[in-house]
C-alpha positions as CSV (number, residue, x, y, z in Angstrom):
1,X,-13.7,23.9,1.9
2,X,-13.4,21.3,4.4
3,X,-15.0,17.2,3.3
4,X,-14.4,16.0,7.1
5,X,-13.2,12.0,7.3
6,X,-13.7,9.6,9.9
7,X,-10.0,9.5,12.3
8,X,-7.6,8.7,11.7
9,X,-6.7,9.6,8.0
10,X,-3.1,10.7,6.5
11,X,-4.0,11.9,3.4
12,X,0.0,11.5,2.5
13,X,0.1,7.5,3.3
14,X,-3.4,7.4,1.7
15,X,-2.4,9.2,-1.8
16,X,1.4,7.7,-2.0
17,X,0.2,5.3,-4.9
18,X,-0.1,8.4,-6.8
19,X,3.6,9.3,-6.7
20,X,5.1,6.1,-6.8
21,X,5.6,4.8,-10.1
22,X,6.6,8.1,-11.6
23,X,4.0,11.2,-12.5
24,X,0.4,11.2,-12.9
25,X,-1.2,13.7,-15.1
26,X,-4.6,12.5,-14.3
27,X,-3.9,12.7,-10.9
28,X,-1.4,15.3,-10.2
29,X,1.1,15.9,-6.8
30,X,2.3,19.2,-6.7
31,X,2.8,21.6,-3.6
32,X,1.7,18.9,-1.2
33,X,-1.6,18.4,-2.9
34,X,-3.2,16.4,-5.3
35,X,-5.2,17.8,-8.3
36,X,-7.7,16.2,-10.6
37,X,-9.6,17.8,-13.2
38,X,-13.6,17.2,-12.5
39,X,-16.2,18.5,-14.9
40,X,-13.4,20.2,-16.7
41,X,-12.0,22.1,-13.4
42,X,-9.1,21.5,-11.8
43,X,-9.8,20.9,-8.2
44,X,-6.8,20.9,-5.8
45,X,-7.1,18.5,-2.6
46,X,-4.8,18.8,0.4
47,X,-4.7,17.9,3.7
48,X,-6.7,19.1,6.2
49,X,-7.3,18.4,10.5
50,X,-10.4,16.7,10.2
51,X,-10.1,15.6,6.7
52,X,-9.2,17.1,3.3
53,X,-9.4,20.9,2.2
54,X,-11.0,20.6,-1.1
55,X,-10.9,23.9,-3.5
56,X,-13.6,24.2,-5.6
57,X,-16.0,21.6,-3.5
58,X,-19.9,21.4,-4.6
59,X,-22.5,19.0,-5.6
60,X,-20.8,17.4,-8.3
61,X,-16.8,17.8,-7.2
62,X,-17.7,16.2,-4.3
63,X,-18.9,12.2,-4.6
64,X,-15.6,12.5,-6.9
65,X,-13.2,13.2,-4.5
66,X,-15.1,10.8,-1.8
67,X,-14.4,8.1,-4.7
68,X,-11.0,8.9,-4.9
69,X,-10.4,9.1,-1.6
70,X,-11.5,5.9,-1.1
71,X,-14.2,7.7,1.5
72,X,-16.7,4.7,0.6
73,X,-14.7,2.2,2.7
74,X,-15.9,1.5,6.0
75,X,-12.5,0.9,7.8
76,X,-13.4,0.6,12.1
77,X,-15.1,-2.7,11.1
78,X,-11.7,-3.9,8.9
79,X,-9.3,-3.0,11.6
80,X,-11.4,-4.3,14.6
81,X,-11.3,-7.7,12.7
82,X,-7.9,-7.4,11.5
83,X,-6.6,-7.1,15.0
84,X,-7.1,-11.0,15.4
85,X,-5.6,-12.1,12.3
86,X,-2.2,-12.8,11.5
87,X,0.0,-11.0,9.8
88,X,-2.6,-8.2,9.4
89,X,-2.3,-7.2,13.0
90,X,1.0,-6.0,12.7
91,X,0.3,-4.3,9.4
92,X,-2.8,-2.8,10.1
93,X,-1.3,-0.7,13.6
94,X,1.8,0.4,11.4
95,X,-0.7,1.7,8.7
96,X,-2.7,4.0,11.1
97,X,-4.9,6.5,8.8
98,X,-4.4,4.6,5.2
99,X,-7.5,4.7,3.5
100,X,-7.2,2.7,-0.1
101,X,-7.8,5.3,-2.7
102,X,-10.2,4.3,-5.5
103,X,-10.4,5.3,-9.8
104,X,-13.8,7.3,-9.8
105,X,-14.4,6.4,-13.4
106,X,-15.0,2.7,-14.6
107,X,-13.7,3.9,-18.3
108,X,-10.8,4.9,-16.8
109,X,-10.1,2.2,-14.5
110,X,-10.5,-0.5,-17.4
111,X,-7.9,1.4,-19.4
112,X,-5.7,1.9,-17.0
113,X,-5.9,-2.1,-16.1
114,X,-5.0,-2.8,-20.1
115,X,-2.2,-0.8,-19.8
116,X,-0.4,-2.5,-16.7
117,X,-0.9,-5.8,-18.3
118,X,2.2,-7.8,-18.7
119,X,4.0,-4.7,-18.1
120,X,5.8,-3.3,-14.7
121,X,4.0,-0.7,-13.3
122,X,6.2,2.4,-14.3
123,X,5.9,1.2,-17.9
124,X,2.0,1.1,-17.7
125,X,1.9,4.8,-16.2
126,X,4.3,6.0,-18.5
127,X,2.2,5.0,-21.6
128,X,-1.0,6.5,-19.8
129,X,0.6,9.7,-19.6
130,X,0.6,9.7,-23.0
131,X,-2.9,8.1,-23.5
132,X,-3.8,11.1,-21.4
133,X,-1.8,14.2,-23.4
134,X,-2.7,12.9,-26.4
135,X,-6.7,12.8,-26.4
136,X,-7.2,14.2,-22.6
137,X,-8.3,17.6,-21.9
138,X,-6.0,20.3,-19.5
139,X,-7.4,22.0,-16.8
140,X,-4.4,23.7,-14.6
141,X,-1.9,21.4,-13.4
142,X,-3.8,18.5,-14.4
143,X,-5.5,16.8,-17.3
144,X,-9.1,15.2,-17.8
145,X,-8.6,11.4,-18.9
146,X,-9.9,10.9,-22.1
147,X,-13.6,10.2,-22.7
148,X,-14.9,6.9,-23.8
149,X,-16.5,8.7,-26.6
150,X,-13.1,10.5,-28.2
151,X,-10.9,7.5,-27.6
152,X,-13.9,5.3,-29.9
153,X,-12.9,7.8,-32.8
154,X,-9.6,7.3,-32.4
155,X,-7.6,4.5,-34.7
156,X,-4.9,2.0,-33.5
157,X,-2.2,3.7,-35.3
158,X,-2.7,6.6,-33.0
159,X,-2.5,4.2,-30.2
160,X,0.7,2.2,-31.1
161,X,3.2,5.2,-31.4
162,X,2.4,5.8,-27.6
163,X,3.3,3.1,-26.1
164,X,0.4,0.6,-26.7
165,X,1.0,-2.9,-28.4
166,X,-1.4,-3.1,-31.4
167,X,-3.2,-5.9,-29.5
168,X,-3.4,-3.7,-26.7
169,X,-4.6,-0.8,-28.9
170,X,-7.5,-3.3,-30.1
171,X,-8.5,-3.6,-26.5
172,X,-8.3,0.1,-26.0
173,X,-10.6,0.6,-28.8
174,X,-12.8,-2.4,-28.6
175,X,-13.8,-1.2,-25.1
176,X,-14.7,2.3,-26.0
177,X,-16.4,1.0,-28.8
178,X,-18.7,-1.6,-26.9
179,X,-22.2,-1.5,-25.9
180,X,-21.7,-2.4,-22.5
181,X,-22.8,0.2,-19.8
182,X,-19.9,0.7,-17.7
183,X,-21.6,3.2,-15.2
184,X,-24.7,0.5,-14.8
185,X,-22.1,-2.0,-13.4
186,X,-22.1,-0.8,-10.3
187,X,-25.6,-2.0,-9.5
188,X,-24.8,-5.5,-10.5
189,X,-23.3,-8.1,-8.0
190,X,-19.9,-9.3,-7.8
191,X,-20.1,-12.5,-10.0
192,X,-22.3,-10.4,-12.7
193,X,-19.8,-7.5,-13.1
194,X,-17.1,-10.5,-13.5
195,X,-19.2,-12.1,-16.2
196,X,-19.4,-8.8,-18.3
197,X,-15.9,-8.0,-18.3
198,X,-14.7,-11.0,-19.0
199,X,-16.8,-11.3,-21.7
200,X,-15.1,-8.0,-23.7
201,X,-11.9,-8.5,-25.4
202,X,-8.7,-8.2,-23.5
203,X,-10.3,-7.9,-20.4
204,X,-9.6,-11.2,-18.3
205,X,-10.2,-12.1,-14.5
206,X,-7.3,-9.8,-13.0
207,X,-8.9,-7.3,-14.8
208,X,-12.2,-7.6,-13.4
209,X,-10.8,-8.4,-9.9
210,X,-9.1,-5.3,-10.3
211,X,-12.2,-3.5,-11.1
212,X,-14.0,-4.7,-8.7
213,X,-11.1,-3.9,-5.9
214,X,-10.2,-0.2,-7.6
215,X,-13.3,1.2,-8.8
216,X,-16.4,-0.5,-7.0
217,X,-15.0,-1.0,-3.9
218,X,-16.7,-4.4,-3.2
219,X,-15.3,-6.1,-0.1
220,X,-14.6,-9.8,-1.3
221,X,-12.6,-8.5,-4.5
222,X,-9.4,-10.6,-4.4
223,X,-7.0,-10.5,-7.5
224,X,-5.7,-13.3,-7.4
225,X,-3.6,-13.5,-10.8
226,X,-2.1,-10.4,-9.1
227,X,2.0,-11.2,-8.9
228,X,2.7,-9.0,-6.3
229,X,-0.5,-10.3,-4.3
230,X,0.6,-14.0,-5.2
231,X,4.4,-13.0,-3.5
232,X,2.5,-11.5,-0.6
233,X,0.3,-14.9,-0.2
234,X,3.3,-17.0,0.1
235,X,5.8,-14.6,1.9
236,X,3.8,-13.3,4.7
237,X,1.6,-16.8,5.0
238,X,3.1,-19.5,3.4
239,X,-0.3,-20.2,1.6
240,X,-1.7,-20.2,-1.9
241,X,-3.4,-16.6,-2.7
242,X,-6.9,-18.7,-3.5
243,X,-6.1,-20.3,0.3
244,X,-5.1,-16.6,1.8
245,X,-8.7,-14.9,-0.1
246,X,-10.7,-17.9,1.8
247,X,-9.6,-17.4,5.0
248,X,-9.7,-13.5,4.7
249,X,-13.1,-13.3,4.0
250,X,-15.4,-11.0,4.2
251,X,-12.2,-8.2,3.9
252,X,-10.4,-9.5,1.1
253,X,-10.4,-6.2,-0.9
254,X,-8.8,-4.0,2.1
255,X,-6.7,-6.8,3.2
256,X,-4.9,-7.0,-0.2
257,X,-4.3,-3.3,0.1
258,X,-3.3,-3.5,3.4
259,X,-1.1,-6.1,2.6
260,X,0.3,-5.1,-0.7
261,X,1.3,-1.3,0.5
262,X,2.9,-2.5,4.0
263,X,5.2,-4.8,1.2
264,X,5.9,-1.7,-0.7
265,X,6.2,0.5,2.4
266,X,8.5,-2.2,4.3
267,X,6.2,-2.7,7.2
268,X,5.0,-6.4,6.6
């Protein structure tokens, strides 16, 4: 069933991240299109003119794959102010149809964050793929990522033998463990969500920038601990990254993705 998108969209550019640092169980390429599982079925998303075909799509598949999809972002306003600024006006043109995609669970993105710190970013996937065969659930092509709930049963010597450092592990744990409501987070503002992150064990400012960025989405996220974001900053500007987030405001979430994948993709 069609989920329609506002033009232009390339749902190839858009969903690269998912094949770039090696495979992605949770989020699976295969036969040009991606498949997640969702409510323990595997939905299968390709493209489509108009948007993306989505196969099954209902009440609760959809505001999944609008997550993921990064549908949330409103982009004409981005571009029409990018078009003055430098450096973005050349990357933004070459970029026609990217749309950021976005981690539609905050358990997951928090993991997922623990695992690529200090680490290069085919390492960290790698040991999630393992996270994810060892306590995830298959459906299809595609596994579930593991519930908050089974990994808090879980021990750090089940951890360690994938991948994780036992510090690591302890982070792992510690956050499915915590009282924190990780779905409520979404109704706080920015400098709120920062404050309960940071707060948790092993989960420091990049994290939470990240968070912010990946799974809510808000405009002003800026990570900047990020390396890559850092190179980016002084490269392409010849400015600090705290400078750079200052003078992109209010887009400072879409410009680092902008400006992050036209690095990767050779275009800035």
């Amino acid at each position: 069933m069609l989920l329609p998108f506002p033009e232009p969209y390339d749902f190839e550019l858009s969903t690269e991240r998912f094949r770039l640092f090696g495979s992605d169980l949770v989020n699976v390429w295969s036969d040009c299109a991606l498949h997640r599982v969702v409510a323990g079925r595997e939905v299968r998303i390709s493209a489509a003119p108009g948007g993306v075909d989505v196969d099954p799509l209902d009440a609760v598949v959809r505001p999944v794959v609008e997550k993921l999809l990064g549908l949330e972002f409103q982009l004409a306003p981005f571009v029409a102010w990018a078009a003055g600024q430098p450096v973005l006006s050349e990357i933004v043109p070459r970029l026609a149809g990217f749309r950021p995609p976005l981690v539609p669970d905050p358990f997951e993105a928090l993991v997922t964050s623990i695992t690529a710190q200090q680490v290069s970013l085919r390492s960290a996937f790698a040991v999630r793929n393992r996270l994810v065969e060892r306590f995830g659930e298959p459906a299809g092509a595609a596994y579930a990522f593991p519930t908050r709930e089974r990994l808090a049963r879980a021990d750090e010597t089940e951890l360690v033998p994938l991948g994780f450092s036992r510090r690591k592990a302890e982070y792992v744990l510690g956050l499915a463990r915590a009282d924190l409501d990780l779905d409520g987070l979404a109704a706080l503002p920015d400098d709120e969500v920062r404050e309960a992150l940071v707060a948790l064990r092993g989960l420091g400012p990049w994290t939470a920038e990240w968070f912010l960025a990946r799974h809510l989405g808000r405009p002003r996220a800026w990570p900047a601990g990020d390396l890559v974001l850092r190179k980016a900053a002084s490269l392409l500007y010849g400015l600090d990254v705290h400078e750079l987030g200052r003078r992109l405001d209010p887009f400072q979430n879409l410009s680092a993705h902008y400006l992050l994948t036209g690095l990767r993709l050779g275009v800035a």
